[in-house]
C-alpha positions in Angstrom: -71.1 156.3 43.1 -71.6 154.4 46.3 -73.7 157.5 48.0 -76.0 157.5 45.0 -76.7 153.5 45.4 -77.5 154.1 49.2 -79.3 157.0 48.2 -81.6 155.9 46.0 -82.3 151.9 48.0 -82.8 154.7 50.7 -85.8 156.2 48.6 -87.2 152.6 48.1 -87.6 152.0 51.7 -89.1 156.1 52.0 -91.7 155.6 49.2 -92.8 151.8 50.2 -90.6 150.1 46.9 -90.3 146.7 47.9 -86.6 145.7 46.9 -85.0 142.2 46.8 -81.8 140.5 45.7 -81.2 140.3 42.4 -83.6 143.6 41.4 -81.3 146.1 40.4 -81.1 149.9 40.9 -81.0 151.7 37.1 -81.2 155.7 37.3 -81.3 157.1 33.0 -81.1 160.5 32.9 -84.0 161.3 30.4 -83.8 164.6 28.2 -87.0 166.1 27.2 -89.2 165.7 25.6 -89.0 161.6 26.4 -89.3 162.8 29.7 -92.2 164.6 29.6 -93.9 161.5 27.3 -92.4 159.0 29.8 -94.4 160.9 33.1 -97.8 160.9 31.0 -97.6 157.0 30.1 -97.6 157.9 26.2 -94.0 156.6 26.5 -93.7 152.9 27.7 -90.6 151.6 25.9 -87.1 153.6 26.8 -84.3 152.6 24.2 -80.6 153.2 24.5 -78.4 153.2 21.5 -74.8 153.0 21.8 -71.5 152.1 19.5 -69.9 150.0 22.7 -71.7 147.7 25.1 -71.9 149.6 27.8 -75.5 150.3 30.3 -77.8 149.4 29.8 -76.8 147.0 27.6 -77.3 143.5 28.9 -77.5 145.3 32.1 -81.3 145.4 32.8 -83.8 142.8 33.5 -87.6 142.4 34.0 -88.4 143.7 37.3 -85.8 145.6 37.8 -86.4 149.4 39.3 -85.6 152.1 37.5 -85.9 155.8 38.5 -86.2 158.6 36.3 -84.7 162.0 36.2 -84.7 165.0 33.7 -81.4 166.4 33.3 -79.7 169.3 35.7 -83.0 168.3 38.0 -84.0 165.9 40.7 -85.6 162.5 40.6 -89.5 162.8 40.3 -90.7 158.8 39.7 -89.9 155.8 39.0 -90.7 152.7 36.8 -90.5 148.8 36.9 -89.0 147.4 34.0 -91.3 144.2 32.6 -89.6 143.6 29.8 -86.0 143.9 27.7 -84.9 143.0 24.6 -81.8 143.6 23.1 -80.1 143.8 19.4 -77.2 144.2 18.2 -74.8 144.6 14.4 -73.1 141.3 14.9 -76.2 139.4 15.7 -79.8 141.0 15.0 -80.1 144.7 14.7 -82.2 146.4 11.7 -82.7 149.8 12.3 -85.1 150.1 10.1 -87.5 147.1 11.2 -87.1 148.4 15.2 -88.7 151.9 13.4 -91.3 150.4 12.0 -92.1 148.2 15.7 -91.5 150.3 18.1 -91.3 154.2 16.7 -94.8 154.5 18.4 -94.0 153.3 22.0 -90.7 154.8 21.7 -92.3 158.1 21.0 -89.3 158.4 18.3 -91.5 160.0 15.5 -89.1 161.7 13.1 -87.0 160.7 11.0 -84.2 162.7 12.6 -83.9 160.2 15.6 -83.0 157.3 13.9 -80.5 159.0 11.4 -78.8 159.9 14.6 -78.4 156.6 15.7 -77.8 154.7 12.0 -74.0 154.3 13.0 -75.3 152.5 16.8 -74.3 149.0 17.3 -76.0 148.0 20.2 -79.7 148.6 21.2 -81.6 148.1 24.5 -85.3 148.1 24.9 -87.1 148.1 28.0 -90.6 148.1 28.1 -91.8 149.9 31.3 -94.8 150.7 33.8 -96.6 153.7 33.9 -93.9 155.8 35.9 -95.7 156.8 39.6 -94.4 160.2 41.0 -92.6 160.3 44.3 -91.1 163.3 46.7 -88.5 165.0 44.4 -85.2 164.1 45.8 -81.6 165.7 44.2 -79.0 163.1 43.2 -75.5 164.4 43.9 -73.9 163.0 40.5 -71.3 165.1 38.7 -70.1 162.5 36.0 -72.0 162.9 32.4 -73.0 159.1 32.4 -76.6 158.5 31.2 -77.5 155.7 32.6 -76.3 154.0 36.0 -77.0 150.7 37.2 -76.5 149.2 40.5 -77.1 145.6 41.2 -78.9 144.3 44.8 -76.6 141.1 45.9 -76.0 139.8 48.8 -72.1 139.7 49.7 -70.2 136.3 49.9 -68.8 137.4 53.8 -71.0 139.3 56.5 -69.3 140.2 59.5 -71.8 140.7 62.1 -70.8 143.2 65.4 -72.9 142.5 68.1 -72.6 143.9 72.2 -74.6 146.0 74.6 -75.3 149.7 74.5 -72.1 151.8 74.5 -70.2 148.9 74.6 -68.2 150.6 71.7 -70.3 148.2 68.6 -69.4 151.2 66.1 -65.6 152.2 67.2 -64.1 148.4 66.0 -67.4 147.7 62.9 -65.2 151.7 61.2 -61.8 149.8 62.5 -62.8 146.5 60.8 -64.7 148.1 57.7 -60.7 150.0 56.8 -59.0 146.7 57.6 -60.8 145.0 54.6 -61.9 147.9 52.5 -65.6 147.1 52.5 -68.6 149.0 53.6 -69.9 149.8 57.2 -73.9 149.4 57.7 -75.8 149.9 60.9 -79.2 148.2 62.0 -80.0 151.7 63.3 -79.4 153.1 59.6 -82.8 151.5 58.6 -84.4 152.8 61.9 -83.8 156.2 61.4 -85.0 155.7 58.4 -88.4 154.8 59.1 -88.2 157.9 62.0 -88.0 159.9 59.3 -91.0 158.4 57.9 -93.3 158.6 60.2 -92.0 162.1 61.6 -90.2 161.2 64.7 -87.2 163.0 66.1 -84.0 160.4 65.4 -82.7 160.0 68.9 -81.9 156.8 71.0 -85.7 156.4 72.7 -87.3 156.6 69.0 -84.7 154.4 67.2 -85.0 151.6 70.3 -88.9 152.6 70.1 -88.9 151.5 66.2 -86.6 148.7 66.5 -89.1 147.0 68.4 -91.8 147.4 66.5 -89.4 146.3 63.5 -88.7 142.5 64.5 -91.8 141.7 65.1 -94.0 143.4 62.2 -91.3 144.2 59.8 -88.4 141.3 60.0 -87.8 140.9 56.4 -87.6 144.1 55.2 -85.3 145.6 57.6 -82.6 142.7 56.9 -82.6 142.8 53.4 -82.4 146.6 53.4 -79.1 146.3 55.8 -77.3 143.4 53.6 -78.0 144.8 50.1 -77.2 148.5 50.5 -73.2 147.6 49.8 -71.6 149.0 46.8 -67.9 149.4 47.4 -66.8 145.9 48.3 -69.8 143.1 46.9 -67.5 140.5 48.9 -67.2 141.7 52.3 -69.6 144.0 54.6 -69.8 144.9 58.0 -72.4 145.5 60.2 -73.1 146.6 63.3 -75.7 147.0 66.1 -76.8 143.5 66.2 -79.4 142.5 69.2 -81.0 139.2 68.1 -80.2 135.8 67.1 -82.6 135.8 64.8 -80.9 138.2 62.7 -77.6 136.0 62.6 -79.7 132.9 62.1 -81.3 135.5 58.8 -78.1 136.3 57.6 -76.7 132.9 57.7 -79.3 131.6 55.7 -78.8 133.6 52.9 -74.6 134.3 53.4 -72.0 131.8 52.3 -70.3 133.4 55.4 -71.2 134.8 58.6 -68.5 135.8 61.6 -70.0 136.9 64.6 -67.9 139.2 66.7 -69.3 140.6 70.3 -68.0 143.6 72.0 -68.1 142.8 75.4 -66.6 145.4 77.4 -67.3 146.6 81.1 -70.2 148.0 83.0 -67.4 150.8 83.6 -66.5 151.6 80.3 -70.1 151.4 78.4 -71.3 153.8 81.0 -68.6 156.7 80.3 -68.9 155.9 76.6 -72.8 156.5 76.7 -72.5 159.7 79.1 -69.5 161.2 76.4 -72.1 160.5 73.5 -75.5 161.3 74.9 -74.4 163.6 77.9 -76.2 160.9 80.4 -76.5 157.7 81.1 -80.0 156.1 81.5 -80.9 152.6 83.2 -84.2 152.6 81.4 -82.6 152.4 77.6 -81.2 149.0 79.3 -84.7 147.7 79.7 -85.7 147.7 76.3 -86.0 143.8 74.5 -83.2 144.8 72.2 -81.0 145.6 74.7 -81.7 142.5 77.2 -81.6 139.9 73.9 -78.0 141.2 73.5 -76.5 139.6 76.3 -77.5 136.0 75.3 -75.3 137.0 72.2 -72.1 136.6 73.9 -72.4 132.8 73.9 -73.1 132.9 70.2 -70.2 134.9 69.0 -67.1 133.4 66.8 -64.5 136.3 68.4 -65.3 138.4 71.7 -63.7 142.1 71.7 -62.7 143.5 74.9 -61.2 146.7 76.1 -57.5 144.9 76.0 -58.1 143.9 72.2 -54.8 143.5 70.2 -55.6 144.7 66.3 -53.6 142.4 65.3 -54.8 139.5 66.7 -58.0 140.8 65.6 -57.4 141.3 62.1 -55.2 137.7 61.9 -58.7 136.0 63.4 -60.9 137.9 60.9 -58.7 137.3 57.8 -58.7 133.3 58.6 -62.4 133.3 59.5 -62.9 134.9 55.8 -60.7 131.7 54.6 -61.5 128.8 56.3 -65.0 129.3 58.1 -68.3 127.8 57.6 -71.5 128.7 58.8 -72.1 125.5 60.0 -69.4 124.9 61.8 -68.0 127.7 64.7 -64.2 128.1 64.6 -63.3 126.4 67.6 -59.9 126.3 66.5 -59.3 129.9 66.8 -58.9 131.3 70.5 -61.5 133.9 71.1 
Protein backbone atom coordinates (compact mmCIF):
# COMPACT_ATOMS: atom_id res chain seq x y z
CA UNK A 1 0.00 0.00 0.00
CA UNK A 2 2.90 2.32 0.84
CA UNK A 3 4.26 2.12 -3.06
CA UNK A 4 0.84 3.24 -4.20
CA UNK A 5 0.88 6.41 -1.69
CA UNK A 6 4.41 7.32 -3.04
CA UNK A 7 3.21 6.59 -6.24
CA UNK A 8 0.50 8.55 -6.73
CA UNK A 9 2.10 12.07 -4.30
CA UNK A 10 4.77 11.13 -7.07
CA UNK A 11 2.11 11.97 -9.86
CA UNK A 12 1.10 15.25 -8.04
CA UNK A 13 4.45 16.59 -8.20
CA UNK A 14 4.64 15.14 -12.31
CA UNK A 15 1.29 16.77 -13.31
CA UNK A 16 1.87 20.27 -11.22
CA UNK A 17 -0.94 19.09 -8.17
CA UNK A 18 -0.17 21.33 -5.49
CA UNK A 19 -0.27 19.04 -2.22
CA UNK A 20 -0.26 20.09 1.45
CA UNK A 21 -0.69 18.65 4.94
CA UNK A 22 -3.77 17.70 5.78
CA UNK A 23 -5.11 17.08 1.85
CA UNK A 24 -5.48 13.56 1.57
CA UNK A 25 -4.70 10.98 -1.27
CA UNK A 26 -8.28 9.02 -2.17
CA UNK A 27 -7.90 6.62 -5.38
CA UNK A 28 -12.01 4.91 -6.11
CA UNK A 29 -11.94 2.50 -8.44
CA UNK A 30 -14.99 3.64 -10.68
CA UNK A 31 -16.83 0.89 -12.78
CA UNK A 32 -18.47 2.02 -15.87
CA UNK A 33 -20.51 3.65 -16.85
CA UNK A 34 -19.92 6.29 -13.72
CA UNK A 35 -16.70 6.41 -15.19
CA UNK A 36 -17.37 7.34 -18.38
CA UNK A 37 -20.17 10.10 -16.86
CA UNK A 38 -17.56 11.15 -14.24
CA UNK A 39 -14.68 11.98 -17.35
CA UNK A 40 -17.46 14.13 -19.31
CA UNK A 41 -18.54 16.35 -16.16
CA UNK A 42 -22.26 14.92 -16.39
CA UNK A 43 -21.20 13.23 -13.14
CA UNK A 44 -20.23 15.60 -10.30
CA UNK A 45 -21.29 13.85 -7.15
CA UNK A 46 -19.53 10.13 -6.46
CA UNK A 47 -21.57 8.21 -3.68
CA UNK A 48 -20.40 5.17 -1.76
CA UNK A 49 -22.78 3.01 -0.01
CA UNK A 50 -21.69 0.52 2.48
CA UNK A 51 -23.22 -1.76 5.45
CA UNK A 52 -19.94 -0.94 7.76
CA UNK A 53 -18.08 2.37 8.14
CA UNK A 54 -15.45 1.78 6.26
CA UNK A 55 -13.71 4.51 3.17
CA UNK A 56 -14.76 6.67 2.40
CA UNK A 57 -16.84 7.08 5.10
CA UNK A 58 -15.84 9.93 7.25
CA UNK A 59 -12.68 9.61 5.39
CA UNK A 60 -12.84 12.45 2.80
CA UNK A 61 -12.88 16.17 3.14
CA UNK A 62 -13.26 19.29 0.95
CA UNK A 63 -10.21 19.69 -0.88
CA UNK A 64 -9.01 16.61 -0.72
CA UNK A 65 -7.48 14.87 -4.14
CA UNK A 66 -8.90 12.23 -5.54
CA UNK A 67 -7.78 10.25 -8.56
CA UNK A 68 -9.82 8.22 -10.64
CA UNK A 69 -9.39 4.85 -12.27
CA UNK A 70 -11.66 2.40 -14.29
CA UNK A 71 -11.25 -1.03 -13.19
CA UNK A 72 -8.36 -3.65 -14.53
CA UNK A 73 -6.98 -0.10 -16.12
CA UNK A 74 -4.71 2.77 -15.24
CA UNK A 75 -5.32 6.13 -13.69
CA UNK A 76 -6.46 8.64 -16.41
CA UNK A 77 -7.53 12.04 -14.10
CA UNK A 78 -8.17 13.25 -11.19
CA UNK A 79 -10.68 15.45 -9.15
CA UNK A 80 -10.73 17.89 -6.08
CA UNK A 81 -13.28 17.06 -3.71
CA UNK A 82 -15.42 20.52 -2.68
CA UNK A 83 -17.75 19.10 -0.79
CA UNK A 84 -18.96 15.88 1.52
CA UNK A 85 -21.83 14.97 3.22
CA UNK A 86 -22.49 11.96 4.90
CA UNK A 87 -25.70 9.92 6.26
CA UNK A 88 -26.19 7.23 7.90
CA UNK A 89 -29.42 4.43 9.53
CA UNK A 90 -28.71 5.47 13.10
CA UNK A 91 -28.65 9.08 12.51
CA UNK A 92 -30.13 10.60 9.00
CA UNK A 93 -30.23 8.38 6.06
CA UNK A 94 -33.60 8.11 3.71
CA UNK A 95 -32.91 6.38 0.77
CA UNK A 96 -35.57 7.53 -0.74
CA UNK A 97 -35.13 11.46 -0.11
CA UNK A 98 -31.09 11.15 -1.25
CA UNK A 99 -33.05 9.68 -4.78
CA UNK A 100 -35.05 12.30 -5.14
CA UNK A 101 -31.82 15.04 -4.43
CA UNK A 102 -29.18 13.73 -5.85
CA UNK A 103 -30.32 10.80 -8.55
CA UNK A 104 -29.39 13.48 -11.19
CA UNK A 105 -25.78 14.38 -10.15
CA UNK A 106 -25.23 11.01 -9.15
CA UNK A 107 -26.08 9.83 -12.58
CA UNK A 108 -28.10 6.94 -10.58
CA UNK A 109 -31.20 6.92 -12.99
CA UNK A 110 -32.87 3.62 -12.46
CA UNK A 111 -34.57 2.20 -10.11
CA UNK A 112 -32.25 -0.76 -9.97
CA UNK A 113 -29.36 1.25 -8.27
CA UNK A 114 -30.97 2.09 -5.30
CA UNK A 115 -32.79 -1.29 -4.71
CA UNK A 116 -29.25 -2.52 -4.56
CA UNK A 117 -28.27 -0.44 -1.99
CA UNK A 118 -31.85 -0.45 0.23
CA UNK A 119 -30.02 -2.67 2.90
CA UNK A 120 -26.74 0.17 2.95
CA UNK A 121 -26.21 1.82 6.21
CA UNK A 122 -23.80 4.30 5.65
CA UNK A 123 -23.64 6.86 2.68
CA UNK A 124 -20.87 9.21 1.46
CA UNK A 125 -21.30 12.04 -0.91
CA UNK A 126 -18.70 13.96 -2.37
CA UNK A 127 -19.33 16.51 -4.69
CA UNK A 128 -16.40 16.92 -7.13
CA UNK A 129 -14.60 19.08 -9.91
CA UNK A 130 -14.74 18.45 -13.39
CA UNK A 131 -12.12 15.56 -13.48
CA UNK A 132 -8.87 17.01 -15.81
CA UNK A 133 -7.02 14.12 -17.65
CA UNK A 134 -3.45 13.41 -16.93
CA UNK A 135 -0.61 10.90 -18.47
CA UNK A 136 -2.14 7.41 -17.83
CA UNK A 137 -0.08 5.79 -15.19
CA UNK A 138 -0.78 1.80 -13.91
CA UNK A 139 -1.23 1.38 -10.19
CA UNK A 140 0.27 -1.88 -9.03
CA UNK A 141 -2.78 -2.79 -6.57
CA UNK A 142 -3.84 -6.51 -6.26
CA UNK A 143 -6.34 -6.20 -3.29
CA UNK A 144 -10.25 -5.84 -4.40
CA UNK A 145 -10.64 -2.54 -2.17
CA UNK A 146 -12.66 0.18 -3.84
CA UNK A 147 -11.68 2.92 -2.50
CA UNK A 148 -8.20 3.88 -0.81
CA UNK A 149 -7.33 6.79 1.16
CA UNK A 150 -4.07 8.03 2.24
CA UNK A 151 -3.75 10.99 4.50
CA UNK A 152 -0.74 13.89 3.95
CA UNK A 153 0.66 14.46 7.77
CA UNK A 154 3.62 15.49 8.85
CA UNK A 155 5.33 12.90 11.30
CA UNK A 156 5.78 13.72 15.08
CA UNK A 157 9.92 12.82 14.73
CA UNK A 158 12.17 13.77 11.61
CA UNK A 159 15.46 12.51 11.71
CA UNK A 160 17.49 14.52 9.48
CA UNK A 161 21.05 12.87 7.85
CA UNK A 162 23.26 15.35 6.74
CA UNK A 163 27.28 15.11 5.42
CA UNK A 164 29.33 15.73 2.29
CA UNK A 165 29.25 13.80 -0.90
CA UNK A 166 30.10 10.07 -0.48
CA UNK A 167 30.46 10.60 2.92
CA UNK A 168 28.15 7.42 3.29
CA UNK A 169 24.60 9.86 4.05
CA UNK A 170 22.51 6.73 2.59
CA UNK A 171 24.45 3.55 4.15
CA UNK A 172 23.41 4.66 8.10
CA UNK A 173 19.70 6.91 6.89
CA UNK A 174 18.74 2.33 5.44
CA UNK A 175 20.67 1.34 8.94
CA UNK A 176 18.55 3.86 10.94
CA UNK A 177 15.19 3.67 8.85
CA UNK A 178 15.37 -0.77 10.09
CA UNK A 179 16.35 0.37 13.61
CA UNK A 180 12.89 2.17 14.01
CA UNK A 181 10.73 0.64 11.35
CA UNK A 182 9.93 3.86 9.55
CA UNK A 183 10.42 5.08 6.06
CA UNK A 184 13.61 6.24 4.25
CA UNK A 185 13.27 9.51 1.92
CA UNK A 186 15.97 11.29 0.02
CA UNK A 187 16.21 15.07 -1.00
CA UNK A 188 17.44 13.64 -4.25
CA UNK A 189 14.00 11.54 -4.58
CA UNK A 190 12.21 14.91 -5.43
CA UNK A 191 15.16 15.84 -7.82
CA UNK A 192 15.01 13.14 -9.94
CA UNK A 193 11.81 13.70 -10.03
CA UNK A 194 11.68 16.89 -11.63
CA UNK A 195 14.69 15.39 -14.18
CA UNK A 196 12.22 13.36 -15.22
CA UNK A 197 10.11 16.21 -15.87
CA UNK A 198 11.81 18.27 -17.70
CA UNK A 199 13.71 15.33 -19.67
CA UNK A 200 17.00 15.26 -18.24
CA UNK A 201 19.17 12.19 -17.80
CA UNK A 202 19.04 11.29 -13.69
CA UNK A 203 22.76 11.37 -12.87
CA UNK A 204 24.76 13.27 -10.21
CA UNK A 205 25.55 16.73 -12.53
CA UNK A 206 21.59 17.02 -13.32
CA UNK A 207 20.38 16.09 -9.81
CA UNK A 208 23.15 18.83 -8.18
CA UNK A 209 22.15 20.97 -11.48
CA UNK A 210 18.31 20.85 -10.21
CA UNK A 211 18.88 21.11 -6.60
CA UNK A 212 20.08 24.37 -7.14
CA UNK A 213 17.73 25.73 -8.95
CA UNK A 214 15.23 24.09 -6.24
CA UNK A 215 16.20 26.20 -3.05
CA UNK A 216 16.04 29.17 -4.47
CA UNK A 217 12.81 29.08 -6.85
CA UNK A 218 11.08 26.05 -5.46
CA UNK A 219 11.76 25.87 -1.50
CA UNK A 220 8.37 24.95 -0.39
CA UNK A 221 7.42 22.46 -2.54
CA UNK A 222 10.38 20.37 -2.49
CA UNK A 223 10.15 20.05 1.52
CA UNK A 224 6.70 19.31 1.81
CA UNK A 225 6.98 16.72 -0.92
CA UNK A 226 10.05 14.97 1.17
CA UNK A 227 8.11 15.03 4.73
CA UNK A 228 4.72 13.96 3.66
CA UNK A 229 5.46 11.06 1.31
CA UNK A 230 5.56 8.60 4.59
CA UNK A 231 3.10 5.80 4.88
CA UNK A 232 4.52 3.02 6.90
CA UNK A 233 5.46 4.68 10.18
CA UNK A 234 3.32 8.39 10.50
CA UNK A 235 5.65 8.83 13.71
CA UNK A 236 9.02 8.53 12.70
CA UNK A 237 10.85 9.26 9.14
CA UNK A 238 14.23 9.54 7.98
CA UNK A 239 15.82 11.50 5.61
CA UNK A 240 18.69 11.91 3.96
CA UNK A 241 20.88 14.09 1.72
CA UNK A 242 20.53 17.21 3.70
CA UNK A 243 22.84 20.38 2.43
CA UNK A 244 21.20 23.47 4.04
CA UNK A 245 20.26 24.90 7.18
CA UNK A 246 17.46 26.23 5.93
CA UNK A 247 15.94 22.91 5.40
CA UNK A 248 16.39 21.95 9.21
CA UNK A 249 15.33 25.35 10.28
CA UNK A 250 11.91 24.25 7.64
CA UNK A 251 11.46 21.07 9.17
CA UNK A 252 11.75 22.29 12.62
CA UNK A 253 9.10 24.59 12.21
CA UNK A 254 6.56 22.41 11.27
CA UNK A 255 8.10 18.99 13.39
CA UNK A 256 7.41 18.42 17.07
CA UNK A 257 10.94 16.79 16.63
CA UNK A 258 13.93 17.19 14.69
CA UNK A 259 17.47 15.21 15.37
CA UNK A 260 20.13 16.21 13.17
CA UNK A 261 22.74 13.54 12.64
CA UNK A 262 26.06 14.42 10.23
CA UNK A 263 28.20 11.87 8.62
CA UNK A 264 31.44 13.20 8.86
CA UNK A 265 33.81 10.82 7.62
CA UNK A 266 37.30 11.28 5.92
CA UNK A 267 38.63 12.93 2.73
CA UNK A 268 39.94 9.18 2.32
CA UNK A 269 36.99 7.31 2.70
CA UNK A 270 34.36 9.63 0.66
CA UNK A 271 36.71 9.57 -2.15
CA UNK A 272 36.80 5.55 -2.60
CA UNK A 273 33.12 5.58 -1.76
CA UNK A 274 32.38 8.00 -4.80
CA UNK A 275 34.93 6.19 -7.21
CA UNK A 276 33.06 2.43 -6.18
CA UNK A 277 29.60 4.23 -6.94
CA UNK A 278 30.29 6.48 -9.87
CA UNK A 279 33.52 4.82 -11.31
CA UNK A 280 35.42 8.38 -10.66
CA UNK A 281 35.91 10.80 -8.48
CA UNK A 282 35.41 14.53 -9.59
CA UNK A 283 36.67 17.76 -7.64
CA UNK A 284 34.14 19.83 -9.63
CA UNK A 285 30.84 17.98 -8.01
CA UNK A 286 32.61 19.58 -4.72
CA UNK A 287 32.10 22.97 -6.03
CA UNK A 288 28.56 23.08 -6.33
CA UNK A 289 26.60 25.45 -3.29
CA UNK A 290 25.03 22.33 -2.07
CA UNK A 291 28.00 20.63 -1.54
CA UNK A 292 30.07 23.70 0.11
CA UNK A 293 26.72 24.65 2.55
CA UNK A 294 27.25 21.10 3.89
CA UNK A 295 30.19 21.60 5.75
CA UNK A 296 28.78 24.46 7.90
CA UNK A 297 26.32 21.56 8.89
CA UNK A 298 28.69 19.87 11.10
CA UNK A 299 28.47 22.53 13.84
CA UNK A 300 24.63 22.23 13.67
CA UNK A 301 24.32 18.52 14.17
CA UNK A 302 22.73 16.74 17.48
CA UNK A 303 25.05 13.30 16.81
CA UNK A 304 28.18 13.19 14.34
CA UNK A 305 28.74 9.69 12.56
CA UNK A 306 32.17 8.67 11.79
CA UNK A 307 33.87 5.74 10.24
CA UNK A 308 34.49 4.19 14.01
CA UNK A 309 30.62 4.47 14.74
CA UNK A 310 29.31 1.92 17.35
CA UNK A 311 25.43 0.97 16.39
CA UNK A 312 24.80 0.69 19.50
CA UNK A 313 25.70 3.79 20.76
CA UNK A 314 24.03 5.10 17.84
CA UNK A 315 20.78 3.61 18.21
CA UNK A 316 20.85 4.25 22.42
CA UNK A 317 21.46 8.24 21.34
CA UNK A 318 18.60 8.09 18.73
CA UNK A 319 16.12 6.23 20.92
CA UNK A 320 16.60 9.07 23.85
CA UNK A 321 16.69 11.94 21.35
CA UNK A 322 13.04 10.47 20.26
CA UNK A 323 12.16 10.67 24.21
CA UNK A 324 13.56 13.57 25.70
CA UNK A 325 14.51 16.12 22.83
CA UNK A 326 13.22 19.37 21.97
CA UNK A 327 13.71 21.47 19.11
CA UNK A 328 14.60 24.22 21.00
CA UNK A 329 16.94 22.94 23.01
CA UNK A 330 20.18 20.74 21.47
CA UNK A 331 20.97 17.66 23.60
CA UNK A 332 23.99 18.73 25.20
CA UNK A 333 23.65 16.11 27.55
CA UNK A 334 24.32 13.31 25.17
CA UNK A 335 28.06 12.91 24.04
CA UNK A 336 28.24 13.26 20.30
Amino acid sequence: MENIGTKLLNECVLNDIKICAGVNLHLPIVAQPFYSYMLSGKKTIESRFSINKCSPYLKVKDKDIMFIKDSGKPVTAYSIIENVKFFSKDNDLNLDILKQKYSKEICAFDDVFWEDRIEKKYVSLMWITKPITIPPFNIDKKDKLGWIDYNLKYPNVVILISGKIGSGKTYWAEKISKMFNCKRNSFSDYLKLLCLKQNLEINRLNLQKVGQTVIHNNFEDFMEYTILNNFINDNILVVDGLRHKKCIDYFKNIVRKVIHINVNTSEEFRKNNIILRDGQYCVSQEKFETERQSEELINDCDYTISEKTNECDLYNFINNAIKYKTNNLQMNIFEK
